[in-house]
PyMOL Python script that loads the backbone (N, CA, C, O; Angstrom):
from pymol import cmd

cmd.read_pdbstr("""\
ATOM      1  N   UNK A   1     -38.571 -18.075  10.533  1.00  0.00           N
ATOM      2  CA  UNK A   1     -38.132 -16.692  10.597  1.00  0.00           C
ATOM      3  C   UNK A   1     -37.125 -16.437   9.472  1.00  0.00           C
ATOM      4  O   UNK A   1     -36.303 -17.352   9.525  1.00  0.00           O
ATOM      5  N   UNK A   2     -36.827 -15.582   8.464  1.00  0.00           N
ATOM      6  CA  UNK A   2     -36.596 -15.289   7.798  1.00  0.00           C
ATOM      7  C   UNK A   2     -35.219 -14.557   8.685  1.00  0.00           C
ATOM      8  O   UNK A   2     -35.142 -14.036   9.798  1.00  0.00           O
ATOM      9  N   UNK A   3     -33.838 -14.907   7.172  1.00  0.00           N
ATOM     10  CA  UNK A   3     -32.545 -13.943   7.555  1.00  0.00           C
ATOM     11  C   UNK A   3     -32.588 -12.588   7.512  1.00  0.00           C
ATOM     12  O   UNK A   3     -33.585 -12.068   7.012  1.00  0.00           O
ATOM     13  N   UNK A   4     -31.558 -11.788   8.006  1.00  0.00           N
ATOM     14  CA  UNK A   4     -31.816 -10.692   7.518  1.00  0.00           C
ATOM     15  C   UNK A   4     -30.981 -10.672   6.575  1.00  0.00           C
ATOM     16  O   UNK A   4     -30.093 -11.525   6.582  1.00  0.00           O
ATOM     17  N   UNK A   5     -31.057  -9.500   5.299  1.00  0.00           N
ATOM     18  CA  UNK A   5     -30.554  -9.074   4.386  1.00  0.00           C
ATOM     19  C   UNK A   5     -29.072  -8.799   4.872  1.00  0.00           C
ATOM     20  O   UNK A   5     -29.012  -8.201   5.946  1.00  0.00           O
ATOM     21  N   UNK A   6     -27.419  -9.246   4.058  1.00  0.00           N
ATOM     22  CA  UNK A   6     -26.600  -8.604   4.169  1.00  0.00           C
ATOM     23  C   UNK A   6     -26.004  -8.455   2.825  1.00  0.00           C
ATOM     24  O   UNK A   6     -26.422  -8.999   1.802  1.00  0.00           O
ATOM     25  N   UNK A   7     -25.258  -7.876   2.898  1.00  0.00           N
ATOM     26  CA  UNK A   7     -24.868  -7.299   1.644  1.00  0.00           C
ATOM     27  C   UNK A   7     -23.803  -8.693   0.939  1.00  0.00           C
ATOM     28  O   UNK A   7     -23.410  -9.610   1.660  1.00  0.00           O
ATOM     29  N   UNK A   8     -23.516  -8.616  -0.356  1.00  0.00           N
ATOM     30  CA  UNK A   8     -22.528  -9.329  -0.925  1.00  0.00           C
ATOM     31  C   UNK A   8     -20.972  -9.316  -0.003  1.00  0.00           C
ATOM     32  O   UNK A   8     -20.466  -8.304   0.481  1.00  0.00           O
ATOM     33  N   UNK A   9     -20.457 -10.600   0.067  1.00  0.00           N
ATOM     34  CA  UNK A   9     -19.226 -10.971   0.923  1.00  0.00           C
ATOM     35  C   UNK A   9     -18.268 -10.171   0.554  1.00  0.00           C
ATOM     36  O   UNK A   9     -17.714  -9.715   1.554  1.00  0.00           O
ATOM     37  N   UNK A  10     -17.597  -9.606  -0.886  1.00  0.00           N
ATOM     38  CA  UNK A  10     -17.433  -8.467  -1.481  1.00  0.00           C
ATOM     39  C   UNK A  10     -17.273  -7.201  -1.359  1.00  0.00           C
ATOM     40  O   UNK A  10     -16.314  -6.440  -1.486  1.00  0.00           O
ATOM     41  N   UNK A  11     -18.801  -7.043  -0.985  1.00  0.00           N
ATOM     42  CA  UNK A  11     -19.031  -5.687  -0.366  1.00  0.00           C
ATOM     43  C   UNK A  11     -18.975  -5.323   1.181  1.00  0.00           C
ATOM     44  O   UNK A  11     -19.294  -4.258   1.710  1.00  0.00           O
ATOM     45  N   UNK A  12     -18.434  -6.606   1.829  1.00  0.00           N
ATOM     46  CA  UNK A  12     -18.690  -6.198   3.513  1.00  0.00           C
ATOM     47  C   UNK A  12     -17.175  -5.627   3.490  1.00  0.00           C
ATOM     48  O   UNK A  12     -16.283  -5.732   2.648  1.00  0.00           O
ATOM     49  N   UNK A  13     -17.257  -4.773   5.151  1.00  0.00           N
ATOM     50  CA  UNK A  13     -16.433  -4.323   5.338  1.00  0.00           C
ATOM     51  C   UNK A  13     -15.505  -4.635   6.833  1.00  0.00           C
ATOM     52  O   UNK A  13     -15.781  -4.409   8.011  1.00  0.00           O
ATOM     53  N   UNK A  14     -14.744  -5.025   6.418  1.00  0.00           N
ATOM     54  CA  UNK A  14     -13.773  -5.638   7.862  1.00  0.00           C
ATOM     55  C   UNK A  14     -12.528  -4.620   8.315  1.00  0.00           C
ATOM     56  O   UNK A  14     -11.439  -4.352   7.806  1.00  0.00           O
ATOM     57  N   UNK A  15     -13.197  -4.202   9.475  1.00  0.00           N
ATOM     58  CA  UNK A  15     -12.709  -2.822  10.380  1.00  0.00           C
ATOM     59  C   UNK A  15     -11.124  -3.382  10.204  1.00  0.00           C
ATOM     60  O   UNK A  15     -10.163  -2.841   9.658  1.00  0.00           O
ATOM     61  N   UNK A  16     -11.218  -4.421  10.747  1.00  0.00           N
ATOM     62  CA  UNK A  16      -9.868  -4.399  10.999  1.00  0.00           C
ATOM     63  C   UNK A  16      -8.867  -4.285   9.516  1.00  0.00           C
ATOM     64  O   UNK A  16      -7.909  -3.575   9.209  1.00  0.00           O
ATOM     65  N   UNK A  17      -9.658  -5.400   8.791  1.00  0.00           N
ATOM     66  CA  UNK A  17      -8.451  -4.655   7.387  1.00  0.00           C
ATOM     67  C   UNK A  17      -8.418  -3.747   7.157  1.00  0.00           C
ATOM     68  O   UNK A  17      -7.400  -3.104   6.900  1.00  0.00           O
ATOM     69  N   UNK A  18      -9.806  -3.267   7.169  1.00  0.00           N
ATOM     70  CA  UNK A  18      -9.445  -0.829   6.886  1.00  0.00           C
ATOM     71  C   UNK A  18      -8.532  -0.705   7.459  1.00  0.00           C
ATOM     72  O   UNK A  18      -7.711  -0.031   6.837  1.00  0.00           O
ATOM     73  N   UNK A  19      -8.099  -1.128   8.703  1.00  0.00           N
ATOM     74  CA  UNK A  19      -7.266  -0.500   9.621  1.00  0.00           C
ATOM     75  C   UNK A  19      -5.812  -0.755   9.112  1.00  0.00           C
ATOM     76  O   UNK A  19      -5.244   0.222   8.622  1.00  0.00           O
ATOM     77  N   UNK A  20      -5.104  -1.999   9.165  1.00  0.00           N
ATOM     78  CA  UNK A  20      -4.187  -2.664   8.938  1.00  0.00           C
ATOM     79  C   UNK A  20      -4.022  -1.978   7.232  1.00  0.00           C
ATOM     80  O   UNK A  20      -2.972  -1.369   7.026  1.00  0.00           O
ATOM     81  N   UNK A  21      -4.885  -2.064   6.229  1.00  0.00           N
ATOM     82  CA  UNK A  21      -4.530  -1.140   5.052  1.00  0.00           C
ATOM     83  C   UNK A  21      -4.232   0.148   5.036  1.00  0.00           C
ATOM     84  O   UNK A  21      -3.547   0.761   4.217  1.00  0.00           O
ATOM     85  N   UNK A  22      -4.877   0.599   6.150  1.00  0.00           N
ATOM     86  CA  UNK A  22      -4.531   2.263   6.194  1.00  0.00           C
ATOM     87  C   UNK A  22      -3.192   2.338   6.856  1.00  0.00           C
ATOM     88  O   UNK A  22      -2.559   3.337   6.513  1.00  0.00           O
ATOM     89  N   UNK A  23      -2.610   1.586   7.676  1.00  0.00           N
ATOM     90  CA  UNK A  23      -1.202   1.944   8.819  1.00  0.00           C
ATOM     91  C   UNK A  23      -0.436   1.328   7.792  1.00  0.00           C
ATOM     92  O   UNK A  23       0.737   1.693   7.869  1.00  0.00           O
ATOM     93  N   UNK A  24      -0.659   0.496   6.816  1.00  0.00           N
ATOM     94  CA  UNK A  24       0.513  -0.028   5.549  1.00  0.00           C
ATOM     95  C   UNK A  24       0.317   1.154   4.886  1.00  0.00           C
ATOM     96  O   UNK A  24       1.395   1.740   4.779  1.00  0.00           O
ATOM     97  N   UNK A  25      -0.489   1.690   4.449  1.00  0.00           N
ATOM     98  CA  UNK A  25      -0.707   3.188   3.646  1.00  0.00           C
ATOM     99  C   UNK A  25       0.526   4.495   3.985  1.00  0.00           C
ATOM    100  O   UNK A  25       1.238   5.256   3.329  1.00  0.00           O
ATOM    101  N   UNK A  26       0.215   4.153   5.580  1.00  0.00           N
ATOM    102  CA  UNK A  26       1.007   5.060   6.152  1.00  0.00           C
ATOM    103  C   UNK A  26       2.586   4.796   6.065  1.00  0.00           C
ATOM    104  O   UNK A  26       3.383   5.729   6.168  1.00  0.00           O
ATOM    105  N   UNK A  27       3.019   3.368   5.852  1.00  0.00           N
ATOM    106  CA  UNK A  27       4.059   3.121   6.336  1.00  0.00           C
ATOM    107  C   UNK A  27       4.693   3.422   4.578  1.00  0.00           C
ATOM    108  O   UNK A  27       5.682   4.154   4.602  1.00  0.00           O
ATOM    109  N   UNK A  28       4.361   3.071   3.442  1.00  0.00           N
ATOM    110  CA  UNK A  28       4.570   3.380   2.292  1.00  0.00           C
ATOM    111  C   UNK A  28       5.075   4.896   2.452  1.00  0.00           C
ATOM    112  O   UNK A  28       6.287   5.093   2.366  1.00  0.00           O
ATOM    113  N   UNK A  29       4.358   5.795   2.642  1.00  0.00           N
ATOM    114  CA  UNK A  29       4.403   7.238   2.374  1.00  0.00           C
ATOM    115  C   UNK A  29       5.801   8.090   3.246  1.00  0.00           C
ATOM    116  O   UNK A  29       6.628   8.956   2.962  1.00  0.00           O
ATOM    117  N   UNK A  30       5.332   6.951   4.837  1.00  0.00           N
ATOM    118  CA  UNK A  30       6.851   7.868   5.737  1.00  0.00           C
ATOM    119  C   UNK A  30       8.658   6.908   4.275  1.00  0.00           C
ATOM    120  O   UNK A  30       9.620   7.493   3.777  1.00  0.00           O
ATOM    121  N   UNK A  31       8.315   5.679   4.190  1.00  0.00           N
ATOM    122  CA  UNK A  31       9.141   5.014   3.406  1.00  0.00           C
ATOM    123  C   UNK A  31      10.059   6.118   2.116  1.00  0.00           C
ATOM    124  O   UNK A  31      11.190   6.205   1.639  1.00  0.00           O
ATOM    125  N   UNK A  32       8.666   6.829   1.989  1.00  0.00           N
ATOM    126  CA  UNK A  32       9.052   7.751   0.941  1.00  0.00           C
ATOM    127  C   UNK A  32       9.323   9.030   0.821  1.00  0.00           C
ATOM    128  O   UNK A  32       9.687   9.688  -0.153  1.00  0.00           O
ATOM    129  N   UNK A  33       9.048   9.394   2.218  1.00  0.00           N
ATOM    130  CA  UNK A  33       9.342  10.520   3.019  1.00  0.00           C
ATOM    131  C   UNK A  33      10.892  10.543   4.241  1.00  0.00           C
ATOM    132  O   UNK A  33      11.588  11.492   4.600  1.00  0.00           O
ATOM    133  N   UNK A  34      10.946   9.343   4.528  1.00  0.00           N
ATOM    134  CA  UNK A  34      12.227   9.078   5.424  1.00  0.00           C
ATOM    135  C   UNK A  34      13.261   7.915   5.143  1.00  0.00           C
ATOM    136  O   UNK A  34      14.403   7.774   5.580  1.00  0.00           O
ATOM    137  N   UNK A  35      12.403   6.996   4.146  1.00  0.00           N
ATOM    138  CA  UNK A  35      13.239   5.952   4.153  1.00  0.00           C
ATOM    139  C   UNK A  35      14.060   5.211   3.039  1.00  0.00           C
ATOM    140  O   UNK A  35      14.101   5.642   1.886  1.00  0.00           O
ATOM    141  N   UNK A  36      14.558   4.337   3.350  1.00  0.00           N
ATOM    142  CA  UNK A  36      15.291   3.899   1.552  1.00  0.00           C
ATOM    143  C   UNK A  36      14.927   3.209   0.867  1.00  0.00           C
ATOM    144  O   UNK A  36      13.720   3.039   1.036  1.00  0.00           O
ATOM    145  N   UNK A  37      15.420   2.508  -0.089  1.00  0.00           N
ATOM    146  CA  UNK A  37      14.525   1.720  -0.856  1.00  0.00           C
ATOM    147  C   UNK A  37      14.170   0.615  -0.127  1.00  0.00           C
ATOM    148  O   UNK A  37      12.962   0.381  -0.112  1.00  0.00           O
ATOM    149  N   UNK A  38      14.859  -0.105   0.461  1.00  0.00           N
ATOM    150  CA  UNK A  38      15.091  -1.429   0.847  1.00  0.00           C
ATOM    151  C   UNK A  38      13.443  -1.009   1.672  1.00  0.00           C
ATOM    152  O   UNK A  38      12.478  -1.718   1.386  1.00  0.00           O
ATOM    153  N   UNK A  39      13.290  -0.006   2.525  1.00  0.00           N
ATOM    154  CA  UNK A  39      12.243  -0.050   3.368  1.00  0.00           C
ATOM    155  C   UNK A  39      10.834  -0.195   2.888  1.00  0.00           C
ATOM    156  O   UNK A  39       9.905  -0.884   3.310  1.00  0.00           O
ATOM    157  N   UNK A  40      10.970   0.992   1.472  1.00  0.00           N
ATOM    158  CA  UNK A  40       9.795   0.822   0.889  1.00  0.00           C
ATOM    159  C   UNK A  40       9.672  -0.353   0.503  1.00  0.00           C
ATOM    160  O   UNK A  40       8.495  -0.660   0.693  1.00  0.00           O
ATOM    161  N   UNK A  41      10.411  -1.469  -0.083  1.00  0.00           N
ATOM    162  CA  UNK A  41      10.425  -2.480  -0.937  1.00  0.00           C
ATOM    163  C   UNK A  41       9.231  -3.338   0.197  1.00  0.00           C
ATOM    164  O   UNK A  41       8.163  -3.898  -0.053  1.00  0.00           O
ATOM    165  N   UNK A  42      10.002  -3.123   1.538  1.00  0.00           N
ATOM    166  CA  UNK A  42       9.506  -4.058   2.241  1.00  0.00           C
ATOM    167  C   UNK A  42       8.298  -3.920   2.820  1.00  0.00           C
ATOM    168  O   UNK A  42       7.632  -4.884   3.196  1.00  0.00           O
ATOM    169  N   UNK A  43       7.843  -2.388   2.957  1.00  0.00           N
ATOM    170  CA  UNK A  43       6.034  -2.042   3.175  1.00  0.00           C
ATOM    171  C   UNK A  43       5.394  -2.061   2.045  1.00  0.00           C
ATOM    172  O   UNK A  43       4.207  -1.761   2.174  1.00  0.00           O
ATOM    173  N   UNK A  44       5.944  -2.455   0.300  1.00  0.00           N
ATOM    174  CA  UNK A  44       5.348  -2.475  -0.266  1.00  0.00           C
ATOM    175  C   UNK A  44       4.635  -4.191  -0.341  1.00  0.00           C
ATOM    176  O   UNK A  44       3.480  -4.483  -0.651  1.00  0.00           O
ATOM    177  N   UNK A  45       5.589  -4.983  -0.006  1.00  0.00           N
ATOM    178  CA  UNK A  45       5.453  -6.117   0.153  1.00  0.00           C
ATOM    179  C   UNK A  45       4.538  -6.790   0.904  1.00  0.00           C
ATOM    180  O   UNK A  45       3.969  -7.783   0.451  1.00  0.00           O
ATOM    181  N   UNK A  46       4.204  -6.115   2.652  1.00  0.00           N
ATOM    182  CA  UNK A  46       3.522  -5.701   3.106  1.00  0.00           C
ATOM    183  C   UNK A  46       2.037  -5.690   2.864  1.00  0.00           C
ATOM    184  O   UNK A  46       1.198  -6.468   3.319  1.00  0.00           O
ATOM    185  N   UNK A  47       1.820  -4.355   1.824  1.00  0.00           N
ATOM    186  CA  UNK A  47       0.976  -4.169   1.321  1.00  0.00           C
ATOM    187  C   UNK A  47       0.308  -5.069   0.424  1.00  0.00           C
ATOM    188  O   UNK A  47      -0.614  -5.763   0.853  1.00  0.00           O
ATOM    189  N   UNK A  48       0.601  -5.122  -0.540  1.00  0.00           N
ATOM    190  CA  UNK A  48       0.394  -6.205  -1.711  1.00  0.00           C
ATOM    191  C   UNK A  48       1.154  -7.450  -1.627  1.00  0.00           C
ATOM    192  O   UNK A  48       1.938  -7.606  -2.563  1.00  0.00           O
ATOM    193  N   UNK A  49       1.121  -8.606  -0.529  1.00  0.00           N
ATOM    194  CA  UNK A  49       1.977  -9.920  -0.869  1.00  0.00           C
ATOM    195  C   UNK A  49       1.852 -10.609  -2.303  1.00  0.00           C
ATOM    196  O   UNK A  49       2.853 -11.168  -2.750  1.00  0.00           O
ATOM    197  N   UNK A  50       0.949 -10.600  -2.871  1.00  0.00           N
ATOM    198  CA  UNK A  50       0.986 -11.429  -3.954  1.00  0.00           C
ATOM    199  C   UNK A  50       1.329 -10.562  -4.916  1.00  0.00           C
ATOM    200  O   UNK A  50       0.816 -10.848  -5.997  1.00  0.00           O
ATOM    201  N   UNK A  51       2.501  -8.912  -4.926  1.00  0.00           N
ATOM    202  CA  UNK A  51       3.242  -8.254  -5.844  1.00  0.00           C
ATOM    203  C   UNK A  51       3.675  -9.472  -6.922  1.00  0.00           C
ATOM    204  O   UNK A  51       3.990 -10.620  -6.607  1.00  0.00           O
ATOM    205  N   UNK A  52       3.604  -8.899  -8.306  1.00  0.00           N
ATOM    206  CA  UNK A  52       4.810  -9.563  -9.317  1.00  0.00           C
ATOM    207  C   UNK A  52       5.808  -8.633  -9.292  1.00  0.00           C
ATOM    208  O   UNK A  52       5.923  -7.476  -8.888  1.00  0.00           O
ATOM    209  N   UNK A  53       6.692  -9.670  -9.983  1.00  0.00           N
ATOM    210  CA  UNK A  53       8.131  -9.069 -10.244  1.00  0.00           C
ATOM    211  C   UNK A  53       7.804  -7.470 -11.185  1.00  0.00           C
ATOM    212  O   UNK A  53       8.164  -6.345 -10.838  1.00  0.00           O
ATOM    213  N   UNK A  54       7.263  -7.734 -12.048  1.00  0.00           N
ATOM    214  CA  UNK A  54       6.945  -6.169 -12.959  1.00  0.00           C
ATOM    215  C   UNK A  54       6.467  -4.831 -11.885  1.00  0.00           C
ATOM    216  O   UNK A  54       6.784  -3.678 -11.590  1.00  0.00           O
ATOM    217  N   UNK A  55       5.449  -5.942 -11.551  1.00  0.00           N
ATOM    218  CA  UNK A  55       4.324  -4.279 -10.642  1.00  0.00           C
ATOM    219  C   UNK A  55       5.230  -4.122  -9.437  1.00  0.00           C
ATOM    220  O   UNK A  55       5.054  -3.045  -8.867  1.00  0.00           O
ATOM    221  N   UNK A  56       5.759  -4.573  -9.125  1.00  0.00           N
ATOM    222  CA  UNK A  56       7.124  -4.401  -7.882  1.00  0.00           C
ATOM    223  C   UNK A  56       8.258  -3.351  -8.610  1.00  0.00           C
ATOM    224  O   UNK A  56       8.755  -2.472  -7.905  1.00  0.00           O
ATOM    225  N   UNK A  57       8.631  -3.468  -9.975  1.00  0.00           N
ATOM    226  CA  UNK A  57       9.716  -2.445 -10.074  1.00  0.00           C
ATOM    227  C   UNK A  57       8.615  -1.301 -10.849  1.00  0.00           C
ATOM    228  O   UNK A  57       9.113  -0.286 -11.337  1.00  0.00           O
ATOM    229  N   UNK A  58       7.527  -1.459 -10.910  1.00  0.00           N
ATOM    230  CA  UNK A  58       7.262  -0.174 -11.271  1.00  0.00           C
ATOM    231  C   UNK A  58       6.736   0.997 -10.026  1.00  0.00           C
ATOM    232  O   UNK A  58       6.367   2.161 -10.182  1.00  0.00           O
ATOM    233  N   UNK A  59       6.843   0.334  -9.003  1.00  0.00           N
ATOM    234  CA  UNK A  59       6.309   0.430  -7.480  1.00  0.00           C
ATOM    235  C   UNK A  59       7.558   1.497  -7.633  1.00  0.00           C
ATOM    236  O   UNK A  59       7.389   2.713  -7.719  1.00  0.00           O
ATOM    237  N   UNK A  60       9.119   0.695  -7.655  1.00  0.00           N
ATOM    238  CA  UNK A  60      10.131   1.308  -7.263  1.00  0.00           C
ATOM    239  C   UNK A  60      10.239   2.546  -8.310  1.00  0.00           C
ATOM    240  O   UNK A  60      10.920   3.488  -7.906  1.00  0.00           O
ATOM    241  N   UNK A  61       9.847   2.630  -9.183  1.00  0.00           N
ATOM    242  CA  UNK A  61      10.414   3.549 -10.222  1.00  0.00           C
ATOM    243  C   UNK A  61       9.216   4.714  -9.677  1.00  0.00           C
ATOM    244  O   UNK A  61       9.462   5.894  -9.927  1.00  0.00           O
ATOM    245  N   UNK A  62       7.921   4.375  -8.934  1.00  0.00           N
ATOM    246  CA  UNK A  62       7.220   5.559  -8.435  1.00  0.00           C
ATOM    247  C   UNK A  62       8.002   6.199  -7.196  1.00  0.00           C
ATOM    248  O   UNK A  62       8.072   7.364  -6.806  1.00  0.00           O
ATOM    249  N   UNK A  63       8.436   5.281  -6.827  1.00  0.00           N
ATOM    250  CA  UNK A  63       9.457   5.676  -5.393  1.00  0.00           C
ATOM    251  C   UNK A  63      10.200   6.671  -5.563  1.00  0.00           C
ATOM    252  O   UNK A  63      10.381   7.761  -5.018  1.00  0.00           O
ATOM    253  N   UNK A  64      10.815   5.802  -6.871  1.00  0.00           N
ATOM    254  CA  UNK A  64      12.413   7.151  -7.042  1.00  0.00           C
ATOM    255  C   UNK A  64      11.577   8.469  -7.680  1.00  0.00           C
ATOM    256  O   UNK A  64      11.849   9.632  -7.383  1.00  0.00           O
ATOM    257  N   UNK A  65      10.671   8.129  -8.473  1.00  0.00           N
ATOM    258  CA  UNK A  65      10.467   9.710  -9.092  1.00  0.00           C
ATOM    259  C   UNK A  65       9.844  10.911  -7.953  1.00  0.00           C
ATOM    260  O   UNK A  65       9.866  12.140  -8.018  1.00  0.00           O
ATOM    261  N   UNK A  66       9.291   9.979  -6.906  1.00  0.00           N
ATOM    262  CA  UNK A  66       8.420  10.858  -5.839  1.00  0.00           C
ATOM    263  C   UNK A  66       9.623  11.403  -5.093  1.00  0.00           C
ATOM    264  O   UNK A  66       9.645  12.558  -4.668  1.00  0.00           O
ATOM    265  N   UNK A  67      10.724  10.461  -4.928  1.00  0.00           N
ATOM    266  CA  UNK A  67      11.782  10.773  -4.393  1.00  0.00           C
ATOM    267  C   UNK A  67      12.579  12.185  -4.666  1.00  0.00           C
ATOM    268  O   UNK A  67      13.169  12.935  -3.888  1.00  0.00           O
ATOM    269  N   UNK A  68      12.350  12.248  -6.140  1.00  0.00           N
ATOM    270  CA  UNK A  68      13.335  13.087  -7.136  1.00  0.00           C
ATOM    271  C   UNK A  68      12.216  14.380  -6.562  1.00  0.00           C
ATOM    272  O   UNK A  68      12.617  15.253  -5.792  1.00  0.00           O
ATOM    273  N   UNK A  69      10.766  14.328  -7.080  1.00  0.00           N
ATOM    274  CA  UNK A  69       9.840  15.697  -6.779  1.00  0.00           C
ATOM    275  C   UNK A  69      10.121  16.243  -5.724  1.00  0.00           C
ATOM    276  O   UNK A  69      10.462  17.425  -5.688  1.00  0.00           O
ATOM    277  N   UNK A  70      10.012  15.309  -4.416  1.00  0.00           N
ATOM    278  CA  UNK A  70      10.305  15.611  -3.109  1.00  0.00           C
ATOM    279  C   UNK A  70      11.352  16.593  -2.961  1.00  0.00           C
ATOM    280  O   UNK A  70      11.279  17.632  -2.305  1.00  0.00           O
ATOM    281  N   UNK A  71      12.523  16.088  -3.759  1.00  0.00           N
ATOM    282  CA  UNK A  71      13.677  16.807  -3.474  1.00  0.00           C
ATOM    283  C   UNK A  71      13.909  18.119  -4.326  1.00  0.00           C
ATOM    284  O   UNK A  71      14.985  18.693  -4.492  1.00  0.00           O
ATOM    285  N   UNK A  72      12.552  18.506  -4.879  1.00  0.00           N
ATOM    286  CA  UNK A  72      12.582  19.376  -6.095  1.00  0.00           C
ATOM    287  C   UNK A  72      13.957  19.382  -7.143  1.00  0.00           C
ATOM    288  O   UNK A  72      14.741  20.297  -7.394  1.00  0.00           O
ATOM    289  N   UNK A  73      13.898  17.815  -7.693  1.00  0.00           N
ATOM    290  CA  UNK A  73      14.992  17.679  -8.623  1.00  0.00           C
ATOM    291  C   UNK A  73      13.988  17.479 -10.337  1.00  0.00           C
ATOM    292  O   UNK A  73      14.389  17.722 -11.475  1.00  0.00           O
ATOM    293  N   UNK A  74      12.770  17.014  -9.925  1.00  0.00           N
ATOM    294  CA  UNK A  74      12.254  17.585 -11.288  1.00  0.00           C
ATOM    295  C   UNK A  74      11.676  18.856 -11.777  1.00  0.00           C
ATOM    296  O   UNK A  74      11.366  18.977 -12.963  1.00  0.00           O
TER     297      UNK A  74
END
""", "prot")
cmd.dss("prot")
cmd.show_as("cartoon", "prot")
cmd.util.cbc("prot")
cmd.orient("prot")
C-alpha cells in the first residue's frame, strides 16, 4: 500500500506554534502599547530566542520610534 502524499516538513503547519506565535505577536504590540522597555525586551526574546545582539537593538530602536508615533511626537 502506498503512503499518502504530505507536503515538505517545511511546509507543514503546527497549530500549536501558529498559536504560541500569534499570543507572542500579541504580547510584543500590548509591550508597545502599555509597556516598557524592559517588557518588550523580554517578549521580544520570547519571540525570537536565537535574537543577536544587533537585531535585538534594532528591535529596540523600532520600539522607541513606534513609541514616539504613538505619542504623536513625530
Amino acid at each position: 500500500m502506498a503512503g499518502r502524499w504530505k507536503p515538505p516538513k517545511e511546509q507543514r503547519t503546527d497549530a500549536e506554534a501558529v498559536r504560541r506565535k500569534r499570543e507572542l505577536a500579541e504580547k510584543l504590540t500590548d509591550a508597545v502599547d502599555y509597556g516598557t522597555e524592559e517588557d518588550f525586551v523580554a517578549a521580544v526574546k520570547n519571540y525570537k530566542p536565537e535574537i543577536g545582539k544587533a537585531e535585538l537593538k534594532a528591535w529596540i530602536m523600532r520600539f522607541h520610534a513606534a513609541r514616539r508615533e504613538k505619542r504623536g511626537l513625530c
